[in-house]
GUNUVEX-785064 format. One record per residue (C-alpha): residue number from 1; x, y, z. Coordinates in steps of 0.05 Angstrom, whole numbers, plus 32768, in hexadecimal, padded with zeros to 4 digits. Layout:
<NUM,<X,Y,Z>>;
...
***
This chain:
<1,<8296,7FB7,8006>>;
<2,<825D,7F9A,801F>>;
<3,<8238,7F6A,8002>>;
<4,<81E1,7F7B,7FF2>>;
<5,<81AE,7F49,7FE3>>;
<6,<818C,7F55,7F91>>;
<7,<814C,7F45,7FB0>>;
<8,<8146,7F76,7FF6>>;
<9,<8182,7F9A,7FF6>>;
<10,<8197,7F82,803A>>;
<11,<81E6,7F76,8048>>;
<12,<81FD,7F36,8040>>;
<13,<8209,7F0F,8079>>;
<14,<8215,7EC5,8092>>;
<15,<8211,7EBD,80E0>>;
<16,<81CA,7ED0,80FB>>;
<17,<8193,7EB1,80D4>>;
<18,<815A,7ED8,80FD>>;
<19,<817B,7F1F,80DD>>;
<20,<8171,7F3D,809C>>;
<21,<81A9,7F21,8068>>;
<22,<81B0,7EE0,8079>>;
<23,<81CC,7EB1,804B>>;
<24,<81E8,7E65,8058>>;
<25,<8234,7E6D,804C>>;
<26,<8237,7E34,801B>>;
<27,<8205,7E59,7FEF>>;
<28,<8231,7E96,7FEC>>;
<29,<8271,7E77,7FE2>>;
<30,<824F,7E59,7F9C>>;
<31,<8227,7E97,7F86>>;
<32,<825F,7EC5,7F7D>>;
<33,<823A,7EFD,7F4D>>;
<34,<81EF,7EFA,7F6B>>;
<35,<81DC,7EF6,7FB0>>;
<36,<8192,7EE9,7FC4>>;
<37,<818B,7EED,8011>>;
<38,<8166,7EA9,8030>>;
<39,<8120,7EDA,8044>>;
<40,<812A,7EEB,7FF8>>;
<41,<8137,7EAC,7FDB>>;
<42,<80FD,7E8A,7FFF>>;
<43,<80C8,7EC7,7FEA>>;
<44,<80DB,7EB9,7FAA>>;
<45,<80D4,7E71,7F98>>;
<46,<80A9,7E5B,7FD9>>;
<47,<8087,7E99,7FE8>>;
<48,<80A0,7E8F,8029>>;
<49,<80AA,7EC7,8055>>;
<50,<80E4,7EC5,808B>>;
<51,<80C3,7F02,80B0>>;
<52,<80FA,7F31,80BC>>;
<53,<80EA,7F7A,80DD>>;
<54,<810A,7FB3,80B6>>;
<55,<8149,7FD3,80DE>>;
<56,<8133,8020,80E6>>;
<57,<816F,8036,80F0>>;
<58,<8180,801A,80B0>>;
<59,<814B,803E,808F>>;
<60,<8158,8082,80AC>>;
<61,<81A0,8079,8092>>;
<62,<8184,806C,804E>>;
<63,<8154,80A6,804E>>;
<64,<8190,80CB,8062>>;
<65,<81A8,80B9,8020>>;
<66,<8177,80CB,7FF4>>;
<67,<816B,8113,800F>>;
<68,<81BE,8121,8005>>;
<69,<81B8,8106,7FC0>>;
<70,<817D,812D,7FA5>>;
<71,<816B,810B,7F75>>;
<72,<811F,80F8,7F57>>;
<73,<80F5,80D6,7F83>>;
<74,<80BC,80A8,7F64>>;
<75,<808F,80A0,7FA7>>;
<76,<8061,8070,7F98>>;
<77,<8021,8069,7FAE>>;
<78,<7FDD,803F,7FAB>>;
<79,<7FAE,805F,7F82>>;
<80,<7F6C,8056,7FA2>>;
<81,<7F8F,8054,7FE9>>;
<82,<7FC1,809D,7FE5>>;
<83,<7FA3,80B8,8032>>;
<84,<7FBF,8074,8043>>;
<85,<8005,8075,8017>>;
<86,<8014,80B8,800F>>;
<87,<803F,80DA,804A>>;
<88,<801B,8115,805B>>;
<89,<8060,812E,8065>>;
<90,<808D,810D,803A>>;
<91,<80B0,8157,801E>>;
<92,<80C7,815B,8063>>;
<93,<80DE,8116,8066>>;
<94,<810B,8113,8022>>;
<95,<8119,815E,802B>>;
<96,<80FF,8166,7FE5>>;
<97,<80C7,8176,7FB9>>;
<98,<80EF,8151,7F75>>;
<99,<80B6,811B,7F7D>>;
<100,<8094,80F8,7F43>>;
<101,<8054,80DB,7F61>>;
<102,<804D,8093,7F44>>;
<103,<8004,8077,7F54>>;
<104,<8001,803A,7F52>>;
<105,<7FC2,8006,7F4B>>;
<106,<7F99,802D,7F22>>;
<107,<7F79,7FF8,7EFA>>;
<108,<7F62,7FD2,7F3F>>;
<109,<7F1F,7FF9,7F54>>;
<110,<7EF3,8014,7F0B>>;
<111,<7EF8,7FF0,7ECB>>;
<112,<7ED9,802F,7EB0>>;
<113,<7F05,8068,7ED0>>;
<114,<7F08,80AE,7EC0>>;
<115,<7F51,80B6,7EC2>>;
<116,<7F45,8105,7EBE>>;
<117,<7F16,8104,7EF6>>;
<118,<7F44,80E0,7F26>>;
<119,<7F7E,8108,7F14>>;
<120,<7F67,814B,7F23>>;
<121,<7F4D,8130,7F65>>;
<122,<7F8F,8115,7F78>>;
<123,<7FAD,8158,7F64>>;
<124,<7F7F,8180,7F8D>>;
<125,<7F83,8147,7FC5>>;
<126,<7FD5,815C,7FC7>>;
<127,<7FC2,819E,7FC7>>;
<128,<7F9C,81A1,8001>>;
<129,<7FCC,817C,802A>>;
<130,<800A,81A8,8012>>;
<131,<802A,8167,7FF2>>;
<132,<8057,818B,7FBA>>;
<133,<8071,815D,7F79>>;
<134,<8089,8168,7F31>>;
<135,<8055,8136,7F12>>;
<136,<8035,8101,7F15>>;
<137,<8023,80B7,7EF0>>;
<138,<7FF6,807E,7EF5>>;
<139,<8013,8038,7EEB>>;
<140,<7FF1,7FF2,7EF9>>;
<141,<803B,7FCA,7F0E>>;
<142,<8011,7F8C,7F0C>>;
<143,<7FFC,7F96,7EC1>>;
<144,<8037,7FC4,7EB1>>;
<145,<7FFB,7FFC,7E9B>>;
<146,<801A,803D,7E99>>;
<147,<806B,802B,7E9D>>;
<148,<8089,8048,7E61>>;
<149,<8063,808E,7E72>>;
<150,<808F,8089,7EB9>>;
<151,<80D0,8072,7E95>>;
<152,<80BE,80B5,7E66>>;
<153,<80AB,80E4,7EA7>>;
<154,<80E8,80CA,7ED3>>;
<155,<8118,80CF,7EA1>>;
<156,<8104,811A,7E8F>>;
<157,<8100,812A,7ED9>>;
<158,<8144,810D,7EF1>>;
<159,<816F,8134,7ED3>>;
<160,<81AC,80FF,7ED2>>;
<161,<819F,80F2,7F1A>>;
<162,<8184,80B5,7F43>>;
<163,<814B,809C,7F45>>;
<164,<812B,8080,7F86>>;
<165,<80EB,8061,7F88>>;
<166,<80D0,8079,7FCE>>;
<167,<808D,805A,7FEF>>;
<168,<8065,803B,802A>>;
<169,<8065,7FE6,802C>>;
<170,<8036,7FC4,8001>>;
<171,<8034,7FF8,7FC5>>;
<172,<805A,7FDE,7F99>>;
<173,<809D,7FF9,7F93>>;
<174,<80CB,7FBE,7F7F>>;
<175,<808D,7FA0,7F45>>;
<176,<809A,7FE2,7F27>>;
<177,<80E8,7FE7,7F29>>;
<178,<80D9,7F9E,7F10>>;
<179,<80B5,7FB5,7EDB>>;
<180,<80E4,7FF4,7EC2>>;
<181,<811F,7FC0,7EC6>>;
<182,<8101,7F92,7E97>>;
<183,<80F3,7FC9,7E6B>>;
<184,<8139,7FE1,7E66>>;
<185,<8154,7F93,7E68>>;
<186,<8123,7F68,7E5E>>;
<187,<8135,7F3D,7EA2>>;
<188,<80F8,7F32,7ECB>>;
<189,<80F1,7F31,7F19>>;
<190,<8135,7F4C,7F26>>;
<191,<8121,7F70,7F74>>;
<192,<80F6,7F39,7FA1>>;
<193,<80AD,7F4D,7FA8>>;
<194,<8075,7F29,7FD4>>;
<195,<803B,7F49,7FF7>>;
<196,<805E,7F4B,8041>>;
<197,<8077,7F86,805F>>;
<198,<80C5,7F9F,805B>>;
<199,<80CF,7F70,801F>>;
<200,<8105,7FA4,800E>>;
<201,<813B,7FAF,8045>>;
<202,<8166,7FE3,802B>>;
<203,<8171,800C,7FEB>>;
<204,<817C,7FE0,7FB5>>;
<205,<81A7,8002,7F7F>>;
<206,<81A1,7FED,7F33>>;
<207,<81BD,8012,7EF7>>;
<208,<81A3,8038,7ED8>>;
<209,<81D6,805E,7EA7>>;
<210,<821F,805F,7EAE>>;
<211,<8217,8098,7EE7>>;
<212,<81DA,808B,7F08>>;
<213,<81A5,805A,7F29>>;
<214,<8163,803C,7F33>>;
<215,<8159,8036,7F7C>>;
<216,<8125,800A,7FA9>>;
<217,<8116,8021,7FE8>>;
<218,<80FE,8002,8027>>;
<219,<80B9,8012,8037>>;
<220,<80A9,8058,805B>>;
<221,<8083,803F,80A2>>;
<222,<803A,8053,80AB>>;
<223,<8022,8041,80E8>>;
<224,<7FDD,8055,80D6>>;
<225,<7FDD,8026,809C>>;
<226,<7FB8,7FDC,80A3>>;
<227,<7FFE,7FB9,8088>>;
<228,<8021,7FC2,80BD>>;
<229,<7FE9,7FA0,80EA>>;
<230,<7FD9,7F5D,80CB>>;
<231,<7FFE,7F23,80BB>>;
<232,<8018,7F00,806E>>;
<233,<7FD9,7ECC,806B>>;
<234,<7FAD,7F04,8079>>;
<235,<7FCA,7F39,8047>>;
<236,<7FC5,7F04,8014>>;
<237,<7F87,7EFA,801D>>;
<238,<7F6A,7F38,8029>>;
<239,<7F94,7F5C,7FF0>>;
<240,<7F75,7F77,7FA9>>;
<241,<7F9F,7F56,7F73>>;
<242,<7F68,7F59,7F3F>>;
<243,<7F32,7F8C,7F2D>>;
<244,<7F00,7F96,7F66>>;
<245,<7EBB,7F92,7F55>>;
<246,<7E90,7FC3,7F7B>>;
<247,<7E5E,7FA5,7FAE>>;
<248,<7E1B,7FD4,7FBE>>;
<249,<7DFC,7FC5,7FFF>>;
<250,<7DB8,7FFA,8002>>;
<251,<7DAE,8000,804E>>;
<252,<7D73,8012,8074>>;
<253,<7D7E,8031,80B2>>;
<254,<7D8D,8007,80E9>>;
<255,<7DB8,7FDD,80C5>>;
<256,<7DFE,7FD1,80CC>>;
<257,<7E39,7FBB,809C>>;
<258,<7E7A,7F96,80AE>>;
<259,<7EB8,7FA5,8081>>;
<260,<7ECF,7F5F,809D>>;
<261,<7EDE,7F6C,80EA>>;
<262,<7F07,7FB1,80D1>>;
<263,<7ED5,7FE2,80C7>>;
<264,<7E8B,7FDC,80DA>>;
<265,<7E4E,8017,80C4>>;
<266,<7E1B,8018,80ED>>;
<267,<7DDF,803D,80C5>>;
<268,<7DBB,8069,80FE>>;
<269,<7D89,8087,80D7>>;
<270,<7D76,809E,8094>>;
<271,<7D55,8092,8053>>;
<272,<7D68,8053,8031>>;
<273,<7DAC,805E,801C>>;
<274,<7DED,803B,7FE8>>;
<275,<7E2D,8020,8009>>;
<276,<7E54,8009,7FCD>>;
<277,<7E99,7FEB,7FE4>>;
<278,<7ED3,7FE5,7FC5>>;
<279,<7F00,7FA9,7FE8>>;
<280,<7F20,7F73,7FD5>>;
<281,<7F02,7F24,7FCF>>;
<282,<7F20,7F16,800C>>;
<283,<7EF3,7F45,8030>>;
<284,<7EB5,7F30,8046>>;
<285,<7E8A,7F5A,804E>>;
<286,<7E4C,7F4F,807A>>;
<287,<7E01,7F6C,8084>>;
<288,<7DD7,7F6D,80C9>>;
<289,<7DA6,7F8D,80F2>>;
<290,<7DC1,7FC3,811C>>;
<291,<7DA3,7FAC,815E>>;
<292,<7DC8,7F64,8157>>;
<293,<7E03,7F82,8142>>;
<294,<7E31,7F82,8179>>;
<295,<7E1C,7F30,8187>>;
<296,<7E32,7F26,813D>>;
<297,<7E71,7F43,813B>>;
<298,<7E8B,7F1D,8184>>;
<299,<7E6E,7EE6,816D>>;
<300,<7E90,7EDA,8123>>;
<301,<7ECD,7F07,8124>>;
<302,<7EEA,7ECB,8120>>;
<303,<7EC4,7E9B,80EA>>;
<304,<7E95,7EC9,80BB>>;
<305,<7EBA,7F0F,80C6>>;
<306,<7F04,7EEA,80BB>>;
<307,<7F34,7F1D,80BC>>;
<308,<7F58,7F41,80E6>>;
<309,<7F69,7F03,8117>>;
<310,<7F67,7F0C,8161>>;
<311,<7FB1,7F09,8165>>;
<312,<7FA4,7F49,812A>>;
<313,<7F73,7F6D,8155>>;
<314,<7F9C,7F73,818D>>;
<315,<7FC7,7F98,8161>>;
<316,<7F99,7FCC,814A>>;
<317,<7F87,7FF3,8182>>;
<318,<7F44,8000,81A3>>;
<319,<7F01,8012,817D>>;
<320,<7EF7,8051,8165>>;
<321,<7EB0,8076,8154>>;
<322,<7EA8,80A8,8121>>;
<323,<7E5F,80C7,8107>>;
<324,<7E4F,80DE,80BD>>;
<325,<7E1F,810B,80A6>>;
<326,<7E05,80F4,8059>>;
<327,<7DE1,8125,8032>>;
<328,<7DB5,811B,8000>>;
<329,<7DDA,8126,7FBB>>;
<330,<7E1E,8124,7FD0>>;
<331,<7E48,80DD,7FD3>>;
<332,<7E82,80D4,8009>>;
<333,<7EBA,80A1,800D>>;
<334,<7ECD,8080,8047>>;
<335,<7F16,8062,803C>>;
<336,<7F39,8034,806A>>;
<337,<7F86,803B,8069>>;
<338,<7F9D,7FFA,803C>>;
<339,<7F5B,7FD5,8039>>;
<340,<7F30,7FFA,8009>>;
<341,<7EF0,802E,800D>>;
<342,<7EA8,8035,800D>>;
<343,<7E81,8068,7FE7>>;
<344,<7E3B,8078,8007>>;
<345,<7E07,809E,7FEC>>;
<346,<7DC9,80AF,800D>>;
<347,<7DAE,80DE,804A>>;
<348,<7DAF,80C7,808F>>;
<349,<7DE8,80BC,80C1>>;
<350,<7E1E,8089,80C6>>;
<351,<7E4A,8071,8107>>;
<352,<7E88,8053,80F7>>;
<353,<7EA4,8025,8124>>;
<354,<7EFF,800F,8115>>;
<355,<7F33,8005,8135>>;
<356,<7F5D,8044,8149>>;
<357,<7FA5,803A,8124>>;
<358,<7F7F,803A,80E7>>;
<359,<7F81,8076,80B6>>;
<360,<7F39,8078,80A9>>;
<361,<7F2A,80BE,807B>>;
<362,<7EE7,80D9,8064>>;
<363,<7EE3,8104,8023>>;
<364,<7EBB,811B,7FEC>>;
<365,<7EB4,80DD,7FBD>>;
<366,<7EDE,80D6,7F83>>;
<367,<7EAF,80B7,7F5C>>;
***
C-alpha cells in the first residue's frame, strides 16, 4: 500500500526531490507511524514553500473518486468572493447535487452584517446560475465561528457516507477539516495549511467513524481566479487575514482609482460619486487625475502601485475595458476574482480598465 503524506496527501516517495512526496530516506526509516512530506514539513515550521505544481491527472483520478462514492460534498467557498470560488458548474463536475455549501470568511468584510440579508442573496445568486445544493452554512475557519452548526448540518446530511470537503485554492478547506478534527479530538493542525496554491496534493482521508471519512481535497483550478497568477510573497501580502475596514474614495469625474496595478476606474463623467472598497491592507489603493493617469500607472507599477510584479503581469493577460452605467439610487458591486470588491454609488459612468484572465463580475450590491 502506498504510503500518503498527513499534511498534502501526496504518496510517499524518496528519489526525486523536485516531485510531490519527497521525503529524505533517513527521515522515513525513523518516522514509522507519521509521515510529513519535506514541502510539508518546511510549510509547517519554516513557512517555507517547496513550490510543487499539482499533477492533474492526479486530480481527475481523485474527482473520479468522489463522483463513484456519492457521498456529501462540503464545497467550500469564500464568502465575499463566491463568482470567484464557486464552479459555475460544479453539479456537472461531481455528478451530484448532495452538496452542502460551506462559506467561508464571513466575519472578514462587515463587523455589523445582516446574516439574513446575505443569505437570501447567496440563495437567489445560486439560483440564477442553476447551482443546485441541500444547504448551506457560514463558518469563519480562522476564528472557528460557525463549526459546530457544520459538524450538526454534515452529519444530518451524510447519511453514513463520506464526507469530502471540495473547493478552489486559497478557501480554506484544510483550516476547516483542521478545525472539525480538533473538535472531535482535540489535536490541532493535523492537514498542512499555508496561503500558497495546491497546498493539498491529493485526498487526504481521516476517520471519521468506524465506516466512513473526512476527506481533503486538492484545490478545484480556476483559471479566472487571481491565485493562480501571483506568487507566495505577494499572496501574503495582499491576503485579508483580519477584518477589512472599508475605504470611501468620493470621486469627481475625471478622476481615476488604482486597486493597486489590478484594477483601475476611470470616472468619465457624473455627479460626485462613493467608491467604498473592500481589500485587504496589502492593497494600496491610489487616487489621480484622469488625464495623468496612464503616466502614473507606467511610471509606479512598480514602487507605489506594488503588486502584481512584472514577472506577475506577464501572467495576466492583456488589458481589458469594460463601461458602467450608475444610476442614481441604486448601488453596484464591482468584485475582482480573489482580491476583494468595490461598492459605488452615485450617477455617472465608469471605465474599468484589468487584466483579461481575471473574473471581474458586476451585480446589484449586497449591501
Amino acid at each position: 500500500m502506498d504510503i500518503k503524506c498527513m499534511g498534502c496527501g501526496a504518496i510517499i516517495q524518496t528519489k526525486d526531490e523536485s516531485k510531490q512526496g519527497f521525503i529524505d530516506p533517513k527521515v522515513l526509516e525513523s518516522h514509522k507511524d507519521e509521515f510529513y512530506c519535506k514541502r510539508c514539513f518546511n510549510l509547517r515550521h519554516y513557512s517555507k514553500n517547496n513550490k510543487i505544481e499539482l499533477d492533474e491527472e492526479v486530480l481527475k483520478k481523485e474527482t473520479e473518486v468522489i463522483k463513484k462514492d456519492k457521498g456529501l460534498i462540503c464545497l467550500v467557498a469564500d464568502n465575499f468572493d463566491f463568482e470567484g470560488t464557486i464552479h459555475p458548474h460544479i453539479n456537472e463536475i461531481l455528478d451530484s447535487n448532495n452538496i452542502l455549501l460551506v462559506l467561508n470568511k464571513y466575519d472578514l468584510y462587515i463587523k455589523d452584517l445582516n446574516l439574513n440579508k446575505l443569505i437570501d442573496y447567496l440563495r437567489l445568486y445560486l439560483k440564477k446560475n442553476n447551482i443546485k445544493i441541500k444547504d448551506l452554512v457560514l463558518v469563519s475557519a480562522k476564528k472557528g465561528l460557525g463549526i459546530d452548526e457544520l459538524i450538526t448540518k454534515m452529519n444530518t446530511l451524510r447519511n453514513g457516507k463520506n464526507v469530502y470537503f471540495v473547493g478552489m485554492s486559497n478557501v480554506g478547506k484544510s483550516t476547516i477539516i483542521n478545525k472539525i478534527i480538533s473538535s472531535y479530538t482535540g489535536e490541532d493542525d493535523v492537514i498542512t495549511v499555508s496561503n500558497t496554491i495546491n497546498t493539498t496534493l491529493a485526498n487526504i482521508y481521516i476517520p471519521l467513524d468506524k465506516n466512513s471519512y473526512i476527506v481533503d481535497t486538492p484545490g478545484i483550478i480556476n483559471h479566472n481566479n487571481l491565485v493562480y497568477y501571483v506568487g507566495e510573497d505577494t499572496l501574503k501580502k495582499i491576503m485579508p487575514n483580519n477584518y477589512i475596514r472599508p475605504k470611501n474614495y468620493q470621486l469627481e469625474s475625471g478622476q481615476s482609482l488604482f486597486i493597486g496595478g489590478f484594477l483601475r476606474l476611470d470616472f468619465l463623467e457624473g455627479s460626485k460619486s462613493s467608491f467604498t472598497c473592500y481589500f485587504g491592507d496589502g492593497v494600496v489603493i491610489h487616487r489621480t487625475k484622469l488625464e495623468n493617469a496612464d503616466n502614473f500607472y507606467e511610471e509606479h507599477k512598480d514602487d507605489i502601485l506594488l503588486y502584481p510584479t512584472s514577472g506577475e503581469r506577464a501572467c495576466l493577460g492583456e488589458i481589458h475595458t469594460r463601461k458602467i452605467i450608475l444610476k442614481a439610487g441604486i448601488k453596484t458591486d464591482i468584485s475582482y476574482a480573489g482580491l476583494g470588491f468595490i461598492s459605488l454609488s452615485g450617477e455617472g459612468s465608469v471605465e474599468l480598465r484589468y487584466f483579461s484572465k481575471i473574473k471581474v463580475v458586476i451585480r446589484k450590491a449586497i449591501f
